[in-house]
N, C-alpha and C positions, 0 to 999 in steps of 0.2 A: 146446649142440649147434648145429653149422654148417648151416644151412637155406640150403639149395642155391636162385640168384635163378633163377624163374621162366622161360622161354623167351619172348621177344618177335617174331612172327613178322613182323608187318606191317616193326619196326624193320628187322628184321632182312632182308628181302626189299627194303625201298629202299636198306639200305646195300648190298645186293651187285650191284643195279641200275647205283646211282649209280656204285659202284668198277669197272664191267663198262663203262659208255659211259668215262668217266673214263679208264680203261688202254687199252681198242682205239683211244680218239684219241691218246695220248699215242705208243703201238707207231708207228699210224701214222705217225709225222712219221721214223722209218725202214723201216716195213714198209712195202709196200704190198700191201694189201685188194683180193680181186678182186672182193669184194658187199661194203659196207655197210650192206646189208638187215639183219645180227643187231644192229647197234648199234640204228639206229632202231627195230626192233622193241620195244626195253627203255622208250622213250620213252612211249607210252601207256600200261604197265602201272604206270610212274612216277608220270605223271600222274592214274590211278585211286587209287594209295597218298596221294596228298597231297591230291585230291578226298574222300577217306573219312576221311582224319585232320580235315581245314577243318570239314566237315560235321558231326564227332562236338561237336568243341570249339563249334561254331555253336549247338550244340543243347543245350548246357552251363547249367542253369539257375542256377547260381552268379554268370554274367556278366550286366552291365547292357544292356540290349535293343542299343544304338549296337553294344557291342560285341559283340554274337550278330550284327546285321548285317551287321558290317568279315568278320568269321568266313566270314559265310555266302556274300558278295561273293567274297572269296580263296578260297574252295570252288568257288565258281560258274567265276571264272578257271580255277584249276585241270584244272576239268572242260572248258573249253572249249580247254584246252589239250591236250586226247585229240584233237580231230579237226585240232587244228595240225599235233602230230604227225605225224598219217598225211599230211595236205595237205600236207607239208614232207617225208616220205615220197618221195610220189608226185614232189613237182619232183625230186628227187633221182638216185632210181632208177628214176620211171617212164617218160624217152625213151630212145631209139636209144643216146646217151650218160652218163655218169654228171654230176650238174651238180651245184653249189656254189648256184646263183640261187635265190631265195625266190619263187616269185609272187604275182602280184596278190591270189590268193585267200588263200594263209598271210597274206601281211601281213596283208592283213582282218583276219583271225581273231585275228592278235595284237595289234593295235588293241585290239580289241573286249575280248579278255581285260585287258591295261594297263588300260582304260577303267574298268572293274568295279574293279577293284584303287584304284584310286586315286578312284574314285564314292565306295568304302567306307570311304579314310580319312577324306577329306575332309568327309564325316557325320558324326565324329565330336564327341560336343557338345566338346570343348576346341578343337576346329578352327574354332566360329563366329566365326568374324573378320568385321569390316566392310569397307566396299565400298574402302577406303582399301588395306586389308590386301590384298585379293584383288589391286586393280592393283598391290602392292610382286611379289606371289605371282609374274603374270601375266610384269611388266617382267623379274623375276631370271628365269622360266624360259627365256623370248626370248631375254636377254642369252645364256643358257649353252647355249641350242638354236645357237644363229647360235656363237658361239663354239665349239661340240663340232663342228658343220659345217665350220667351216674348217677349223680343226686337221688332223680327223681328213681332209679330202680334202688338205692341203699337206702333210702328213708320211707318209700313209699311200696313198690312192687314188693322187693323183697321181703316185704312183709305181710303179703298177701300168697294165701294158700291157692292158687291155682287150678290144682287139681282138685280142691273141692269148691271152685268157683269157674264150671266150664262157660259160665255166659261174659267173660270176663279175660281177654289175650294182653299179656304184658303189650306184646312187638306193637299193638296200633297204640293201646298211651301212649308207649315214648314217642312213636315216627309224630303223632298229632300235638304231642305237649314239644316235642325240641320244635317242628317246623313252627308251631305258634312263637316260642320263644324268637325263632330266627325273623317271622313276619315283623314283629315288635318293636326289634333292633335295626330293619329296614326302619320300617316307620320315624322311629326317633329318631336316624340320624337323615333322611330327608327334612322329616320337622325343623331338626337344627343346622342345619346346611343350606335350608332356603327352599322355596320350590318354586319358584314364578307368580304367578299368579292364583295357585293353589291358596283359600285363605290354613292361615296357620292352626287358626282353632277347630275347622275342620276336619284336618290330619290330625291333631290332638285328640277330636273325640274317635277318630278309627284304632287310633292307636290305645285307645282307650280301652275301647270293644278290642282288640287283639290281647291285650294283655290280661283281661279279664275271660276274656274265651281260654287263654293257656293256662292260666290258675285253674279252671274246670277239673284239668288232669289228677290235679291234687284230692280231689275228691273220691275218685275211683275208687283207691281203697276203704274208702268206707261207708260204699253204698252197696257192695259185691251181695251184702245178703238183701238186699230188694231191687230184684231185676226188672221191675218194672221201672225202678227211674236208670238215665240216662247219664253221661257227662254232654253228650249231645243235645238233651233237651236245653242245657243251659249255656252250653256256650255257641250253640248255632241262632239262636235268636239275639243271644249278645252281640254277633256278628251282624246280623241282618239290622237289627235295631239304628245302631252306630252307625252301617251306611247310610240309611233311611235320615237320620239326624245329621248327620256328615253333608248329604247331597243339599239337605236344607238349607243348610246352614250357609255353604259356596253359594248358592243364588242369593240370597240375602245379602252378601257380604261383597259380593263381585262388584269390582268398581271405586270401593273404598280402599283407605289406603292401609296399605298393610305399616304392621309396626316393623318398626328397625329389627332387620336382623341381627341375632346375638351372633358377636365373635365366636368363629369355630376352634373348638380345641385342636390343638395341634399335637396332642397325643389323647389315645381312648381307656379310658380306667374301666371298662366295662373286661378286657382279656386277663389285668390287676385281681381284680374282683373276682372273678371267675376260678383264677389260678387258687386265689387264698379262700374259696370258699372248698373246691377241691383239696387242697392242702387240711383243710379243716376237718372235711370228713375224712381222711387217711389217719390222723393224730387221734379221735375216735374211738377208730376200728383196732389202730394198732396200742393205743395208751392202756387201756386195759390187760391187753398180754402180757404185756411188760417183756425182759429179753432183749436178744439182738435187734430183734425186728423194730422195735420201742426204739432203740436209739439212733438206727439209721432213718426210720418216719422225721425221727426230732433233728439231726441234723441236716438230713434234704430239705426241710422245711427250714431249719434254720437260713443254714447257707440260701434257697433260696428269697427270705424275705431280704438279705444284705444284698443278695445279686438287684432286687427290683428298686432296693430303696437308692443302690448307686445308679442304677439307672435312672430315677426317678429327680435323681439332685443332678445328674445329667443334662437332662430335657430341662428342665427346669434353668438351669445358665442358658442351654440354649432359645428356653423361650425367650428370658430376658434380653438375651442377645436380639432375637427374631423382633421384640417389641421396641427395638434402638432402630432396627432397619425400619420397619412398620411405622413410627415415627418418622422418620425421614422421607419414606415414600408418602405417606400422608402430606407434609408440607412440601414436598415435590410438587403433588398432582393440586395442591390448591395453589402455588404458582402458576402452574399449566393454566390452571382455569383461568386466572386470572390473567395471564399473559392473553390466554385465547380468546378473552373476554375485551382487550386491549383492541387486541386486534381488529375484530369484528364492530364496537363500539364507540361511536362517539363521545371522546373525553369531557368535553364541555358537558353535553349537553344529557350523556346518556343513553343515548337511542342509538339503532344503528348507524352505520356509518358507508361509506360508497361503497367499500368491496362487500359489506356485507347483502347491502340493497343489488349488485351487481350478480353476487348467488340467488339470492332470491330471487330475483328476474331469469336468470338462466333453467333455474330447477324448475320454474311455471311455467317458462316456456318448453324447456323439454318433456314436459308432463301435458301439456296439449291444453292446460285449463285457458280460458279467455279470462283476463282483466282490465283494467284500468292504469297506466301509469301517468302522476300528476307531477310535475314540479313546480315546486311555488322560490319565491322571492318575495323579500320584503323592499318593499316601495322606498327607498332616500333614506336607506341602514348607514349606509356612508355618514350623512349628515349628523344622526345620531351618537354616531361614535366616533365623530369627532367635534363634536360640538360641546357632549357631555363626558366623551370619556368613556376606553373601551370596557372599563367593570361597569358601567352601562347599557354599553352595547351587549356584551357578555349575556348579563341577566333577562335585559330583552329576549338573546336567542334562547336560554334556558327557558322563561315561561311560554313562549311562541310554541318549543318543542313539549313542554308539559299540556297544553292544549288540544296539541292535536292530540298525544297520545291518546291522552283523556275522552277526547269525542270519537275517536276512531273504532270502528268493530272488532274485536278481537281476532277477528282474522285477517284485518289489514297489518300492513306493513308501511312506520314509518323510518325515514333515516334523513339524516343530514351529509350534504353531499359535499359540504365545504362554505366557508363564510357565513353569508346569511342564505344561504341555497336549502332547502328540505326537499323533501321527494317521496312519494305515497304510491304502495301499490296495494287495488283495490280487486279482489277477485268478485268473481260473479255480478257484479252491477252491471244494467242496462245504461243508456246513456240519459235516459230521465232521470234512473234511481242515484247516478252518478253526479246528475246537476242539482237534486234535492241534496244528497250529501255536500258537494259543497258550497254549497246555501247555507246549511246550515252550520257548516265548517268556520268560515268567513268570519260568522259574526262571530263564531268563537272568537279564532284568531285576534280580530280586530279590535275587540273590545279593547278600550285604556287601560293603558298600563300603569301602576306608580311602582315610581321606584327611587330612594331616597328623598321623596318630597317634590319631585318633578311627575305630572301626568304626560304617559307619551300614549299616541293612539296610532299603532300600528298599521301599516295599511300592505296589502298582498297581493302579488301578481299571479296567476297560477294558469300551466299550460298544459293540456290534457290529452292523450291519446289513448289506444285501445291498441291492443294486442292483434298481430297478425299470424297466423304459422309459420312463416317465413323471416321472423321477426328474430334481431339478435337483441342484445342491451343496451351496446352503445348504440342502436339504429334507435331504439323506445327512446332514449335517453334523448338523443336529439331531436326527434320530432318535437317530444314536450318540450325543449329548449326553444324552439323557433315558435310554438302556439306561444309559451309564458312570453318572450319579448313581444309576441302582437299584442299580449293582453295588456303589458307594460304601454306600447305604444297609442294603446286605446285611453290611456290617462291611468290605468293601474287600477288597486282596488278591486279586480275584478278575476273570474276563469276564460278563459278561449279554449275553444278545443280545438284538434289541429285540423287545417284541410293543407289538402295537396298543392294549393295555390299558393299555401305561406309558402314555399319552398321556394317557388318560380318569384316569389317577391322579395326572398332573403337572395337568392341568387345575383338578383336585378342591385339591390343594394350592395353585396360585395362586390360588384364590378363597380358600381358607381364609388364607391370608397376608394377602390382601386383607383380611378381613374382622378378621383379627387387629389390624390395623393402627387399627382404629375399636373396636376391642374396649371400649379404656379410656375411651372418652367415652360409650360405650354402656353404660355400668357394666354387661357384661355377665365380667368377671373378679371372682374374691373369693380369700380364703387357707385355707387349713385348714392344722389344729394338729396336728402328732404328736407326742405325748407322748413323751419321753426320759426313763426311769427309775433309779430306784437299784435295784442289785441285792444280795440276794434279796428283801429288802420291796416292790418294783416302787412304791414312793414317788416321786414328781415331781417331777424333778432339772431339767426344760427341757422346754422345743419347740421342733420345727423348721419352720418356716414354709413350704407349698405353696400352688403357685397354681394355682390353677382355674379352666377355663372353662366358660359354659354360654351353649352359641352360641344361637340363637334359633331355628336351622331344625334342625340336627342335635344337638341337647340338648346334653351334657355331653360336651367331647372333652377326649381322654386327653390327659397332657402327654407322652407321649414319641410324641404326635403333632405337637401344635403346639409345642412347644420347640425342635427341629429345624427347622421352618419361621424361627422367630422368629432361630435361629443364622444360618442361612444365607441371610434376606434383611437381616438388620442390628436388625430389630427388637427383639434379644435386651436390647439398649442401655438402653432405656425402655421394655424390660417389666420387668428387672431394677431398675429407678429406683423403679418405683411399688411393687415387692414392698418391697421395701427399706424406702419412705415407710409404707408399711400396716403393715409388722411394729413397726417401729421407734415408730409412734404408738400400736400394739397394746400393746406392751411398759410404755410410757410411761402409759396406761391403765391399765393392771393394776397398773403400781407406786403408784398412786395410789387405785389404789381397793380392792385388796388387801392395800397394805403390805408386812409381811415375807410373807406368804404366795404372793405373786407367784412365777409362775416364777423360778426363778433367773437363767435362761437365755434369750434368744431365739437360735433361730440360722435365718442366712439362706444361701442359695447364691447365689452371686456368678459370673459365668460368665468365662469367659476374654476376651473382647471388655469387658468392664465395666472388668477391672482394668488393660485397654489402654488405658483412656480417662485423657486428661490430666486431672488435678487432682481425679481421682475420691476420693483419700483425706481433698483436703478439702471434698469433697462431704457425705463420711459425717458428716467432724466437722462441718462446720456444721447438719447432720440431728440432731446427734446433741444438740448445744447449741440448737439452735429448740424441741427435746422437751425437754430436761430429764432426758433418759436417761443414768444414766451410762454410760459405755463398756463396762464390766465384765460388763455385761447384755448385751452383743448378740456372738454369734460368728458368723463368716463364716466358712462353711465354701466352701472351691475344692477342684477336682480337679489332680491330679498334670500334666493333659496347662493346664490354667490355668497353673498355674503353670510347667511348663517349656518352653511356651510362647513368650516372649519375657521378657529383661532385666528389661523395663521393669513386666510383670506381678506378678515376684518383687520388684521395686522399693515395689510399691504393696501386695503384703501383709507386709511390713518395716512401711512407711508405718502401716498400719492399728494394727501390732503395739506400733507406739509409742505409738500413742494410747489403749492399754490395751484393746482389742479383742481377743477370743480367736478364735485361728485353728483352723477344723478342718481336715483332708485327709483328704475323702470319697470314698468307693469304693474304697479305698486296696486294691493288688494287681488291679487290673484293669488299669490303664494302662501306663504305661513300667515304675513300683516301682523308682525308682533310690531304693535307701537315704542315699543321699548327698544326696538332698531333707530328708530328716527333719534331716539335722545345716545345710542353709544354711538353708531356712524357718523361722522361728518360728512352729511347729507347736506347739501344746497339746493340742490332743484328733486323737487316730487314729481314723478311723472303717475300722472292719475291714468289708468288703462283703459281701452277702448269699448269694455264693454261696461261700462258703466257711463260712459259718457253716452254710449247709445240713448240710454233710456231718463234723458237728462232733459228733454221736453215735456217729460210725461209726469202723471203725478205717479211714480215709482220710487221700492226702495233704492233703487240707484242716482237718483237725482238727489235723496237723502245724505247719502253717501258722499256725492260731490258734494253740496253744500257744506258738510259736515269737516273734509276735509280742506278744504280752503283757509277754513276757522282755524284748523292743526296748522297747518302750513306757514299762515301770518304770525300767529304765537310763538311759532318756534321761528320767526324770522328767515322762510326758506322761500323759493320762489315754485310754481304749483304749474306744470304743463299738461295741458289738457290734450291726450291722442287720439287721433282716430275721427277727428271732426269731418264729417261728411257735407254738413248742411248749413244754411244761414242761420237757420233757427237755433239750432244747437250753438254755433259761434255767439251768438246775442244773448240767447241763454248763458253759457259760460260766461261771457263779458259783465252781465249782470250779478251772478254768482259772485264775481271779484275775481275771475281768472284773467290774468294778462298776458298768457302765453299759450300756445295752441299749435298743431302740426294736424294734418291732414288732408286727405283729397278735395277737399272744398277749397284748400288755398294750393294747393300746390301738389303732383305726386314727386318719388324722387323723382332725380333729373340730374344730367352728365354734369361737369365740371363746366364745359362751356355755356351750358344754358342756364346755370348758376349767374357767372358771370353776366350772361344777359338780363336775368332777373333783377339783377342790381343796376343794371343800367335803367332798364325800363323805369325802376321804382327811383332815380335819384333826376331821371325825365321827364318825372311824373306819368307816368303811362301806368295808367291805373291795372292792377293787379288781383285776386280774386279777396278782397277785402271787403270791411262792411266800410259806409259810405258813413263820414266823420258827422 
């Protein structure tokens, strides 16, 4: 549907203004006017229309202050050009006869107006020129003042009778036609110099109106015999018109982007110009007389065009010259950029980078705003990049950081802080509008990745605080450091935001690491024995070797408190070394002091950082030859995330497997569960995990599961240990299933090294033990 454009009153009121003085002057130069009075009359109401446009556009909070100033300056003229009007009025129509002459008091006033106009550009910050500038400014508008003074009296005044045209005084044309001319020459070289925020077509159309208001002058001589028209009638509305379009045009145009400013001349052809059009009226006046006078006009004139032209081939090297530096500072400052862009920017990935994330957080914080700061982590980045290889891992961190950007508000801030670490700062969010965001963050993030024909599905830990006023970077930085590891510790995948209490629990854990680290000289660690049965007899088929601590101030701590500790500061290394040493000399005891009766079996866990370590396989074997143990006696049981892990981990339980060491794969269905582990590992024993044995009486997917992998297990000729058995029913269940091997508190919990021993007496005394009845 066609939506009819709006009525524009004000526009519309100066155009019929402006086309009303515009047509009774033009009529005039064949009618003659018995009052003049309805033209001038239109003149102030003009000037109130481009007074209330200058003023609205002045008041424009979009503009930068300079130019609400320049605005409010050409408002001010404008306005001051109401009482010109009438003063320009009164000479006019207000003696005995009708007059053409300006006086003393109009000039003023338009001085004064000019004055303001040109106050206001020349404020403008692209207009601070130096004191060198100002005199080039000064000399060109002298040059073109005294040049527009001649001209216009040798072509124009002087040939106008005067004294028989009293409504008609040389001195105001010229003072009104040079300072037009000088307004003009402001204008333009503001125009071409820049002006801030000033739009450019704007000032083009003031400049417009200037130089069509100083053309006016030109007229004078030959309207002298009809004193009722004016030069004022035509170029005072030209002026007011051009504001009035000018102030429009800036509010329209504020906001948008201005075009590239043109390169500025580095010399002005306008004082050139000036000098050869004076040269020209001299050659004129004097080529006619002919005489001495003829020939020294023609050689001043000469010699001077050879003086300008060598100056001109001058400038001219020197520009070229200027345009070799100008070049050079050009690819200077786009290195700059580039270096500063270095700096600030993360290379991989693009986004920022920690010093820049580190400003950012400083300038928020010293600016009082409240935000959000988030650090995220990717969940078993490790695994990835070393399993597939770091132009994998790479590309991972590249779309991870194209994600976020992607989802993020334009006002957030993201950066990468190192490895697989990112970091987000989130101004103005609540901590709902902060948990919706990353809600909906996550699933970005998370979503699967391909990349060369492999799906990886990312998974993110992320730890969240909020800004305090007291608050530095590295303080934000680390709180979200200690929320993201709780989030991590929660299984991952997920945000934590921070409380006060994670601190007093990160606390508690680096003393407990501390203290773990003295643990082994403190002979405060020992192992205990969980029995591995046959099934249905529950007869003692092996043990699996645990460690134990019993700290001195806090008794006995759990391992799946300090084994996590011991992961994640290093000391997982040689605490794994001495389990290893104890079992393996345990083993080596028994086979010696029990003989055949000895467990069959030892079996140890071996963690993922152990089977990273160089030469570790032939650690085991010279362990294994110092004891006198055969190989065949000790299994190493790893988990699935050990093993797929890196290369080099599968490298070393290969390693192990040659040396006649039985491999197990514990936990097995908790981890990744790529079946395609069972067929590259040299796996022997399956360890099926506890929580699926739970639900292995029930008709559950997990009793599915065990029956299903039993069927894997036989096929691939491996043997299938069932953990975590609590109950008789579950034992009877699994024994039916086809399991013949089983560990759990129904048969047995661990147990010292002595009551091992006793275990095996009892069972070769028959002294019935927590078995099913044959």
């Amino acid at each position: 549907m066609h939506v009819p454009r709006r009525l524009d009153p004000p526009l519309l009121a100066a155009l019929a203004l402006f086309t009303l003085v515009q047509s009774w002057s033009v009529v005039g130069l064949w009618h003659r006017w018995e009052n003049p009075l309805v033209a001038w009359l239109a003149l102030p109401v003009l000037g109130a229309l481009a007074t209330y446009e200058c003023v609205r556009t002045a008041r424009c909070t979009a503009l930068d202050k300079p130019s609400r100033i320049f605005w409010g300056s050409l408002g001010a003229a404008c306005g001051i050009l109401i009482p010109a009007a009438f003063s320009g009025m009164h000479d006019a129509v207000g003696g005995p006869v009708l007059n053409q002459a300006l006086g003393l008091r109009t000039q003023s006033i338009f001085l004064v107006a000019v004055a303001l106009v040109l106050w206001g550009l020349l404020r403008l910050p692209t207009w601070q020129r130096s004191g060198s500038d100002w005199l080039r400014f000064g000399l060109d508008a002298g040059v073109i003042m005294i040049t527009a003074g001649v001209l216009i009296w040798h072509f124009a005044l002087a040939r106008v009778d005067f004294a028989t045209s009293p409504h008609v005084t040389p001195r105001a044309l010229v003072l009104i036609t040079v300072i037009s001319a000088v307004s003009l020459i402001t204008f333009v070289k503001v125009a071409f110099s820049g002006a801030g925020r000033l739009d450019r077509g704007a000032l083009h159309i003031l400049s417009t109106g200037v130089g069509l208001a100083a053309a006016t002058g030109a007229l004078a001589p030959h309207i002298t015999d009809r004193p009722y028209l004016n030069t004022c009638l035509i170029a005072l509305p030209m002026s007011q018109f051009t504001a009035f379009l000018a102030a429009r045009r800036q509010r329209r145009h504020t906001g948008a982007p201005q075009a590239a400013r043109p390169a500025s001349r580095r010399f002005s052809l306008m004082p050139y110009l000036a000098v050869g059009l004076l040269y020209a009226a001299v050659l004129k006046v004097e080529t006619p007389r002919g005489g001495a006078e003829m020939l020294m006009a023609v050689a001043a004139t000469a010699v001077t065009v050879l003086v300008v032209l060598r100056q001109l081939t001058t400038l001219h090297d020197n520009a070229r010259l200027l345009d070799t530096v100008d070049d050079s500072l050009t690819q200077l400052r786009a290195y700059q950029k580039q270096l500063d862009h270095q700096v600030t920017h993360d290379a991989l990935t693009g986004i920022g980078n920690r010093s820049a994330y580190a400003d950012e957080i400083s300038a928020r914080l010293d600016g009082g705003e409240p935000f959000v700061a988030a650090l995220l982590d990717l969940d078993d980045f490790k695994i990835i990049n070393d399993r597939y290889g770091h132009t994998t891992g790479d590309a991972l961190l590249q779309t991870i950081s194209h994600r976020l950007r992607d989802r993020l508000r334009p006002e957030d801030t993201v950066a990468r802080l190192g490895g697989d670490e990112f970091t987000l700062l989130l101004p103005g969010l609540t901590e709902a509008e902060a948990d919706l965001l990353l809600s909906e963050l996550l699933t970005v993030v998370q979503a699967p990745v391909v990349d060369g024909g492999r799906e990886m599905a990312p998974r993110v830990s992320v730890g969240l605080t909020a800004s305090r006023p007291d608050d530095s970077a590295g303080e934000l930085l680390r709180r979200a450091d200690v929320a993201m590891y709780a989030a991590k510790a929660a299984g991952g995948g997920r945000w934590t935001w921070f409380d006060p209490i994670m601190d007093q629990i990160a606390d508690h854990d680096a003393q407990l690491a501390a203290d773990l680290r003295q643990a082994i000289n403190r002979d405060e660690l020992f192992l205990l024995y969980q029995p591995i049965v046959e099934l249905p007899h529950g007869r003692l088929a092996g043990v699996e070797a645990l460690v134990r601590w019993r700290h001195p101030e806090h008794g006995l701590v759990s391992p799946a408190e300090f084994i996590p500790l011991a992961e994640r500061n290093g000391y997982i290394v040689e605490l794994g070394r001495w389990v290893l040493e104890q079992a393996v000399h345990q083993a080596s005891r028994w086979e010696r002091g029990l003989g055949a009766d000895a467990p069959a079996k030892i079996s140890v866990n071996v963690s993922a950082r152990q089977l990273g370590e160089p030469g570790f396989p032939s650690e085991v074997a010279a362990l294994l030859s110092a004891a006198g143990l055969d190989p065949a006696r000790l299994t190493i049981e790893v988990t699935e995330t050990a093993v797929l892990s890196t290369g080099v981990a599968l490298d070393a339980v290969r390693a192990l497997a040659a040396l006649g060491l039985t491999i197990a794969l514990d936990d097995f269905g908790t981890g990744q569960s790529s079946l395609s582990l069972l067929v590259d590992c040299p796996v022997s024993w399956l360890k099926v995990d506890k929580s699926f044995v739970d639900g292995v009486t029930l008709d559950s997917p997990q009793a599915v599961i065990v029956d299903s992998l039993i069927g894997i297990t036989e096929g691939l000729r491996m043997q299938a240990v069932a953990e975590g058995v609590e109950t008789a029913e579950q034992a009877e269940r699994l024994h039916r299933a086809g399991y013949r091997f089983a560990q759990g508190y129904h048969f047995a919990r661990p147990m010292t090294d002595t009551d091992v021993e006793l275990q095996i007496a009892a069972q070769f005394d028959r002294i019935p033990a927590h078995g099913l009845p044959n």
